[in-house]
C-alpha positions as a printed Julia matrix, in Angstrom:
101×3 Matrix{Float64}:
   8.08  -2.14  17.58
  11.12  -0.98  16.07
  12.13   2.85  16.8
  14.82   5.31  15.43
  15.75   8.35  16.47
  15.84  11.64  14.39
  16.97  14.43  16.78
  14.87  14.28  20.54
  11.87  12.1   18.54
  11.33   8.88  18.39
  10.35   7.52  14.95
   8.96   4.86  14.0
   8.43   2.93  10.35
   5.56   0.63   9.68
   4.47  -1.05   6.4
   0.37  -2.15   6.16
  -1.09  -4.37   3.84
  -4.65  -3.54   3.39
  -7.35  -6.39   2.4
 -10.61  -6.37   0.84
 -12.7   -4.45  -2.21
  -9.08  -1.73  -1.8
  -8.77  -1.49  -5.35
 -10.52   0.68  -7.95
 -12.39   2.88  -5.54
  -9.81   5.66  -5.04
  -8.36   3.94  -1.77
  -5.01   4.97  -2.53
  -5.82   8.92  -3.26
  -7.91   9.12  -0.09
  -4.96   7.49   1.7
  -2.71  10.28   0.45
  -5.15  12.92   1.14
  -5.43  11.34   4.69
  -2.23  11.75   5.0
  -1.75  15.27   4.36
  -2.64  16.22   7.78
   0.11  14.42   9.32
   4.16  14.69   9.43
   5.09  11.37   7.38
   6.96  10.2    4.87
   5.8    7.39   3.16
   4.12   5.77   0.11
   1.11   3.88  -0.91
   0.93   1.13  -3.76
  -1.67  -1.13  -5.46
  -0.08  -5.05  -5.63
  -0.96  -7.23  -8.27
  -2.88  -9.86  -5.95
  -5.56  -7.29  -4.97
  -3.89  -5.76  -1.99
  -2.63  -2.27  -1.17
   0.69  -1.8    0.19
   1.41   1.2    2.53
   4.32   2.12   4.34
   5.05   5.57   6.55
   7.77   6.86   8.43
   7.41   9.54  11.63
   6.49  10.45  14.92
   5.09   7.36  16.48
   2.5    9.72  17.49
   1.65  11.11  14.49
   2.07   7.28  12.31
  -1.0    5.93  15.01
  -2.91   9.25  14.63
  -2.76   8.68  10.96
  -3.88   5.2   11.16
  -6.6    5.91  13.21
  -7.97   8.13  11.27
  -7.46   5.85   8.2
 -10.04   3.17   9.66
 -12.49   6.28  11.24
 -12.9    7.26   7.8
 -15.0    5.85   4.49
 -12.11   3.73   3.41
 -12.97   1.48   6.56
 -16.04   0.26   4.45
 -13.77  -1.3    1.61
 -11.12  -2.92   4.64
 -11.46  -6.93   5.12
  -8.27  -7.17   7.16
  -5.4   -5.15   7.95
  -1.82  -6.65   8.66
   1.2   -4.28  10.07
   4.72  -5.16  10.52
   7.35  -2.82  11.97
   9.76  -1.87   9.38
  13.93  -1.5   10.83
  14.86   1.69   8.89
  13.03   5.41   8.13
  10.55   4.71   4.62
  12.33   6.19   1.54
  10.09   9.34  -0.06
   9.39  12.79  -0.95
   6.9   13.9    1.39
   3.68  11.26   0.51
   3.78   9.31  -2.7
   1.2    7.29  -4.84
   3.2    4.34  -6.37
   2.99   2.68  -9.73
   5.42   0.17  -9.62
């Protein structure tokens, strides 16, 4: 895993790519309202092969809480496979973003 620091914390960056029936079912606003309750930066994007691109930035504390609670909710239903990969530098955002690009 690849860390950063921002002050005393130790941050971490991670991008997902999300499998399955992730597209046209609202996956991408209930990922953003997931991610409300947490400290992250980060965005979430539908790709044009059916997947869903996500990747966050914080508190590697906060970045597993958030995934947790990710595949603990209803969005777990629509999931056929999940893939993560370690990103080397903090995700570039305003808070939490829906993409359209």
């Amino acid at each position: 895993m690849v860390y950063f620091l921002c002050g005393n914390l130790a941050m971490m960056s991670i991008q997902v790519f999300y499998e399955g029936n992730v597209q046209g079912v609202g996956f991408r606003w209930s990922i953003r309202h997931i991610a409300k309750g947490f400290e992250l930066t980060g965005w979430v994007r539908n790709l044009p092969d059916g997947r869903v691109e996500l990747q966050i930035s914080g508190e590697e504390n906060e970045v597993r809480a958030f995934l947790d609670a990710v595949m603990q909710s209803e969005l777990r239903a629509h999931i056929r496979k999940q893939t993560q990969t370690a990103l080397p530098a903090p995700v570039t955002a305003h808070g939490f973003e829906i993409r359209h690009d």
